[in-house]
N, C-alpha and C positions, 0 to 999 in steps of 0.2 A: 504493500500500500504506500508506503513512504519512499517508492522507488518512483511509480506510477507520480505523485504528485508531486516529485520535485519534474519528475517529465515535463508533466502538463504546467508547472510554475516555470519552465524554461522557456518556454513559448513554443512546444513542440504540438502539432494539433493530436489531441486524443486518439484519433480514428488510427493513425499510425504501427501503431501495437496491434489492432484488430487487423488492419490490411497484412503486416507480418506474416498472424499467425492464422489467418488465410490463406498465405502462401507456403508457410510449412506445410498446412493439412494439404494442401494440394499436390505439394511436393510426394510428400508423406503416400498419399494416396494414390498417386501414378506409380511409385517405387516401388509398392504393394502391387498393383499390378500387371507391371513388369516379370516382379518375382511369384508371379502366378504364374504368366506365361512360360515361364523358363522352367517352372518344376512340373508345367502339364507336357512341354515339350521334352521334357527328360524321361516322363513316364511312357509315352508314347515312344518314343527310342529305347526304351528297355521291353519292348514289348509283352507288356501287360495287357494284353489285347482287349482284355472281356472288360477292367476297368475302365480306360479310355473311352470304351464305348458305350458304355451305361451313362459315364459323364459326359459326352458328346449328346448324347438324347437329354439326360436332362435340361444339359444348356437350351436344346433347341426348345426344349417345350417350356423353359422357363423365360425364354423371350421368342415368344409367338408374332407369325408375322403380321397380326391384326390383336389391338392393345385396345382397351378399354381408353374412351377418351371423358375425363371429367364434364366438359362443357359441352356434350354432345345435348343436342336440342330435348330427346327423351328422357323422360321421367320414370323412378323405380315404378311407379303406378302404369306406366304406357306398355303395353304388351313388345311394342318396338324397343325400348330399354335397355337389352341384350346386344344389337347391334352395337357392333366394335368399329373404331377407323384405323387405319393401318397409323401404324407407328412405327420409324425406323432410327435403329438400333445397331452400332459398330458392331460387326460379327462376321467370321471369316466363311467361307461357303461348305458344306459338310465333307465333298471331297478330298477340299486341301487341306480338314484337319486330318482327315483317315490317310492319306498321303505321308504324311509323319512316320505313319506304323510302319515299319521295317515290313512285315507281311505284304497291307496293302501297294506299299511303293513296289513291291517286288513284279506283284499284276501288272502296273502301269511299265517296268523296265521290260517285263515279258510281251506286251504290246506295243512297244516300241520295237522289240528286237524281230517281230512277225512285218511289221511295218515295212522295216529296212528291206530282209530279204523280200517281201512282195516286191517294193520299189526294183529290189535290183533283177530280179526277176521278168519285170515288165519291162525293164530297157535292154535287159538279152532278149526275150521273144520281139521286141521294137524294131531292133536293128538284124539280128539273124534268120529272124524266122518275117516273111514277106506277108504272109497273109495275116501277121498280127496285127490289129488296129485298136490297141485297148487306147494306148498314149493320142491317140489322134482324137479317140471318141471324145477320151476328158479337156483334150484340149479344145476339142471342135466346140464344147458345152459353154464355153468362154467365147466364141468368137463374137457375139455384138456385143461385147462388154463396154464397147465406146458406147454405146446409145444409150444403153444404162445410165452411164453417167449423165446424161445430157437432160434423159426425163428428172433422172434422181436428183441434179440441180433444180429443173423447176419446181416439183414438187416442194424441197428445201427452203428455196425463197419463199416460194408462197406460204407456207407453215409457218418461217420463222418473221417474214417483214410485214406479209400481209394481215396474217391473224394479228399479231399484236399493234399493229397504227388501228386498226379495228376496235380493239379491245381498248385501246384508248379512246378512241373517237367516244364509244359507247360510254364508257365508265367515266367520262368527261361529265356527263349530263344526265347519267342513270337516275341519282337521287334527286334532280330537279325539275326530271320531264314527265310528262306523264305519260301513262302504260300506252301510249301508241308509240312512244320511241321505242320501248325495249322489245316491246311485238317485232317492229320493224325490224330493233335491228337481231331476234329470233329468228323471223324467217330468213334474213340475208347470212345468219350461220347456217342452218340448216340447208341452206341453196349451196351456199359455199363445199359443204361437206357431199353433196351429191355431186358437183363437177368434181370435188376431189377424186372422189369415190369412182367416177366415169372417165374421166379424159387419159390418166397415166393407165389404164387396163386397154381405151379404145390404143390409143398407140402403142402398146404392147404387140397389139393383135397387126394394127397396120404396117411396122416396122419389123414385122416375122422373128420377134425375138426368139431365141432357143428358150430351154427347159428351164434351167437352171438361171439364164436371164430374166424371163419371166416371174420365177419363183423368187427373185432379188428384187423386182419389183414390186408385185404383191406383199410382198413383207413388208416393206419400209412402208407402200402406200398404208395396210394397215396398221402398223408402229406410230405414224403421222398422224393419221386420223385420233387413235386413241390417245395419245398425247397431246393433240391439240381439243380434246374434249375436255382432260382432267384439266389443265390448263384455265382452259374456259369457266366449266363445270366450280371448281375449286374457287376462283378470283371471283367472279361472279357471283357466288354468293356470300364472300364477303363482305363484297364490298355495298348490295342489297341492305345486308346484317346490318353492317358497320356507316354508316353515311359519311363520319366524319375521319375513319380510316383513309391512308393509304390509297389512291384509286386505284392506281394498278402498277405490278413487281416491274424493275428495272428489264431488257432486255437482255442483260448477259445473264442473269436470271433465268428466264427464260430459253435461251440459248443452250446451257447449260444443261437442263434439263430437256432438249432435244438428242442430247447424247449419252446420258447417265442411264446404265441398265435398270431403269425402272418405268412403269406406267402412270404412277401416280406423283401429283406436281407438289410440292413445298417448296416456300420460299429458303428455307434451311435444310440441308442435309447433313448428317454425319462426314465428317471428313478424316482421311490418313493423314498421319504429320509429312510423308515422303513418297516417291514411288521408287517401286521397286522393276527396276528395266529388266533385269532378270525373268522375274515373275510374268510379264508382258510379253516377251520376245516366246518364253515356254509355253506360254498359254496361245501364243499365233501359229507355232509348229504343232502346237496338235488340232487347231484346226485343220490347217494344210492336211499333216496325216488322216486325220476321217475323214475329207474331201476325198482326198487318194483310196481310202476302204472303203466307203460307198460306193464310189464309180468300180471300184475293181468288183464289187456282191454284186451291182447292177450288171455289169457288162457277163461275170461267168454266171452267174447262178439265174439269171431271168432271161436271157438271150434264147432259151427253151421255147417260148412259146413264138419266136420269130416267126414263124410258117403257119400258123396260126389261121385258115380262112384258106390258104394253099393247098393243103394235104386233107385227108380225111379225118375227122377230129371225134374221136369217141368219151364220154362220161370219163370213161377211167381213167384217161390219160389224164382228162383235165385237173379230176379230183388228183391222181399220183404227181402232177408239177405241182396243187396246192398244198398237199406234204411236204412234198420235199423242198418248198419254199418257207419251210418254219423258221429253219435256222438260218439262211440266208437272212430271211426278214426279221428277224431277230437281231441279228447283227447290224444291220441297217436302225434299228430303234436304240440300242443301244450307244452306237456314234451318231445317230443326229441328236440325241437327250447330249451326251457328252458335248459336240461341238456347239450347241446352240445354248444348252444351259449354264454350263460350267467353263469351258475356254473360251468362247466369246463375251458371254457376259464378263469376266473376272482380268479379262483383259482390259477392256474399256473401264471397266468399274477401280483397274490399280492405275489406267493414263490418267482417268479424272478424279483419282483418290476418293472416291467413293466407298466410302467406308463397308455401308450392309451390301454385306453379299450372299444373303440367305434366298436364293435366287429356286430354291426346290430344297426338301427333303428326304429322311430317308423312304421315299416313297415304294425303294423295291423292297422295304418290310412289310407293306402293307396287308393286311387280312382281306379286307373288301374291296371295294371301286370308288366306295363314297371319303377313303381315307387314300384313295391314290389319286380321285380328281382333286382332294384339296393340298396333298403335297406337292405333286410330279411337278406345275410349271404354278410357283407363286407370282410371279411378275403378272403374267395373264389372269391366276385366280384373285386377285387383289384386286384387278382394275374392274372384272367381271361383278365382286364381291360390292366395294367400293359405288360403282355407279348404273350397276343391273338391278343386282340383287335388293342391295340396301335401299335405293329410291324406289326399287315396287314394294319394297317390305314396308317404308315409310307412308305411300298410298294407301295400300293393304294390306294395315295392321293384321288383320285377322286370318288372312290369306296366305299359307305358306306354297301352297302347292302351284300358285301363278310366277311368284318370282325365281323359284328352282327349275322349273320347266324352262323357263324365260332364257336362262342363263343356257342351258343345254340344247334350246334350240338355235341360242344364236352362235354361239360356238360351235356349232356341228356347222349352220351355215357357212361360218366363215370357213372353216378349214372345206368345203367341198367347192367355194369360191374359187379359192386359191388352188385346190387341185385340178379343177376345171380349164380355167386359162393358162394355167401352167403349162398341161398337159393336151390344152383344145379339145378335151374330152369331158361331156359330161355324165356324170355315175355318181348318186347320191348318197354313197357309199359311206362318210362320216354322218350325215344324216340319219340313216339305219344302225349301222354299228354303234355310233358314239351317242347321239340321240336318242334312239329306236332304246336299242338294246343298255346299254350302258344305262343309259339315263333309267333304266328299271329297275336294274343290278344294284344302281344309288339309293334305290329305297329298300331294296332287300336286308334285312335283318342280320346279322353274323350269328348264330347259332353253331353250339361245337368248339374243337380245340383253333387258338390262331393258326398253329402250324397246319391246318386241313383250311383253313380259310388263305394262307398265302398260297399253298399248292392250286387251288380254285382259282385263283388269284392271277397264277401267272401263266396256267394252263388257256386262261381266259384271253390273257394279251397276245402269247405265243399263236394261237390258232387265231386270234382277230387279226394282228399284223400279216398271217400270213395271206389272210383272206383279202385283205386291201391290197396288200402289194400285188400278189397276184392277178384279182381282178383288173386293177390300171394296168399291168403289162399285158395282158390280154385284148384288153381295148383298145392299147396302144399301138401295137401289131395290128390289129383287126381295122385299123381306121388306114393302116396302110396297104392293105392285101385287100382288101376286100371293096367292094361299088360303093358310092355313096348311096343314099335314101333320093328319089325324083324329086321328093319335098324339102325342101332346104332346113326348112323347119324341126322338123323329123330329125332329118338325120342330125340335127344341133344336139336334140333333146333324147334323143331315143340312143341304148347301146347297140352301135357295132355289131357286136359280137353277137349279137342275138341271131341276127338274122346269117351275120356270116357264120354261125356255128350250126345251122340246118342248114344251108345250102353245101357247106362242106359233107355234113353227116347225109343227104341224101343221096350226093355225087359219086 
């Protein structure tokens, strides 16, 4: 006490002492967590395998990627009250803890080492062997990559310069004009969003993109749309709420957030103190490498049904290539989950020190569907969660069965979109499977041991992937062996295959 008040009789300001030892605890408290880090990371190099992993799950369930928000508009009395908004949290992504383990690294060094020899593989059959054309195919899948860029520019601007002088314009005069301005300016988003939605798909189509071009385009078109919704969606009603807030987030703000692996807008995100260029450069070669393992599944294991509409085509064949298309398409699910959830996201998420990288879970523990649609891809169930589910849930207190359908209808949509102009083929094949069936499977019960509920589980995906893949290569062939329909229409909307698979079978 007689320290403190000859302090403050020195003329030193009181708060002084308190700011200190604010900075001790802080100090204090990062060093602590440091030496967390360092003794989780020594357990996992000692491999304690069962440990690490029981605390790996607890982490992840003890910060879930949708957090009770205090100021949320509902009340314990609102049947809506329940409803959570995502909340994001520093935390590294599940694979590159399990990575650590001496075990799991070993998987990843033994996939590396199949990689090499395929790679080396295909450039002896490239160069000695004549009739090889695998290196051509993959390279050919790239050839209008320049066009890409050039729609992928407009798209960009218009997202990032046009939405936001927009969203100024509006949020200039929101809380002064009345409801015919913001009508207004509702329909000219909603206009906006269906030329988005129309123009980069029509010039897809008119510029004969390849597969894999197309499929670069459809993505971002859909990443952009959803991004400039939360964007919207988010600032908007803010700024409704708040009249005398903020009107609307700086641009690099915004900016920002058109490249951070996530769906959902904050004006704050968690951030790393550095990046790690290591970490980046690893996480872009194994893209490359599962581009390289796709095309190489694609080109050996489905080039089967080439002749497809040519030769005579019986039941059993077709069911013995959808067999032995499991493991193929298995493989295929496995490196596009990897290169889309975990090395691409985790790459851009360490350029822009993006801290949450809980980007999926351990979803291939799952027992049921209804605990694999809400791990496998959180970025997508967050934004579906966020601005599907929660705003029909908000409408339709009482109503759970409209907003869960909602969500599974339009998700099916999209993904049969995208496989659609991708592939010039349409077969509503996510629509049945993921929709249809899936979306049944989501309200079905677990009854029984987990272990009988993961084997169901994965017997389920095993034979669904192989059924999709198969069917689109089927189609795929069949649109090129086989007549068009006299109706243009028809043959847009109708499969292929149907008909080229009796005219084969009567021949």
């Amino acid at each position: 006490m007689e320290k403190r008040k000859s302090a403050v009789g020195d003329g030193e300001p009181e708060d002084i002492n308190q700011n200190n030892l604010f900075v001790k605890i802080m100090e204090y408290a990062e060093s602590l967590k440091q030496d967390t880090k360092e003794t989780r990371k020594d357990l996992l190099r000692n491999g304690i395998v069962d440990e690490c992993i029981d605390a790996l799950n607890k982490l992840s369930k003890s910060n879930p990627p949708i957090k009770d928000n205090p100021s949320s508009p509902t009340s314990p009395k609102n049947p809506t009250s329940k409803l959570k908004e995502k909340e994001f949290v520093a935390r590294e992504s599940l694979l590159t803890e399990l990575f650590e383990i001496n075990h799991f690294g070993t998987i990843r060094n033994i996939f590396t080492s199949v990689f090499l020899i395929l790679f080396v593989n295909n450039i002896v059959e490239e160069y000695f062997i004549e009739s090889s054309t695998k290196l051509q195919a993959i390279t050919g899948n790239f050839k209008t990559i320049d066009k890409v860029f050039y729609i992928w520019m407009v798209m960009f601007v218009s997202t990032l310069i046009l939405v936001h002088i927009s969203f100024q314009v509006w949020a200039y005069a929101a809380n002064k004009s009345t409801k015919v301005w913001n009508k207004s300016w509702l329909t000219v988003y909603v206009l906006y969003l269906c030329a988005f939605f129309y123009f980069p798909t029509k010039y897809a189509i008119i510029l004969d993109l390849t597969p894999v071009c197309s499929m670069i385009i459809l993505a971002e078109q859909l990443r952009m749309m959803m991004k400039t919704h939360s964007f919207v969606r988010h600032n908007a009603e803010k700024i409704l709420d708040k009249p005398n807030s903020k009107q609307c987030p700086a641009m690099s703000k915004y900016l920002y957030f058109l490249f951070v692996p996530t769906l959902i807008y904050r004006d704050e995100y968690p951030r790393t103190s550095h990046i790690r260029v290591k970490f980046v450069l690893m996480n872009f070669c194994q893209v490359i490498a599962c581009i390289f393992y796709i095309s190489v599944v694609l080109i050996d294991h489905f080039l089967v049904f080439h002749d497809f509409g040519l030769n005579t085509c019986t039941k059993t064949r077709v069911i013995q290539a959808i067999v032995s298309a499991m493991v193929p398409g298995t493989i295929l699910f496995f490196c596009a989950n990897f290169l889309l959830l975990h090395s691409w996201m985790n790459a851009f998420a360490e350029m822009l020190r993006f801290a949450d990288r809980q980007f999926y879970t351990d979803w291939w523990n799952s027992y049921n569907f209804a605990e694999y649609y809400r791990t496998w891809n959180i970025v997508v169930h967050d934004w579906l969660y966020t601005y599907v589910f929660r705003d029909l849930a908000l409408l339709l207190p009482k109503n759970r069965l409209v907003p869960l359908s909602s969500v599974f209808i339009i998700s099916s949509i999209v993904h049969d979109y995208i496989m659609t102009f991708t592939f010039r083929v349409f077969m509503p094949v996510f629509l049945i499977m993921f929709g249809g069936i899936g979306g049944l499977l989501f309200f079905v019960p677990h009854k029984g041991s987990k272990q009988n509920g993961k084997i169901f589980f994965w017997t389920g995906v095993i034979i669904g992937t192989s059924i999709m893949t198969s069917l689109y290569s089927i189609e795929w062939y069949a649109r090129q062996n086989c007549p068009p329909f006299s109706d243009n229409f028809l043959d847009l909307v109708v499969p292929r295959m149907w008909v080229c698979y009796r005219n084969a079978s009567s021949s």
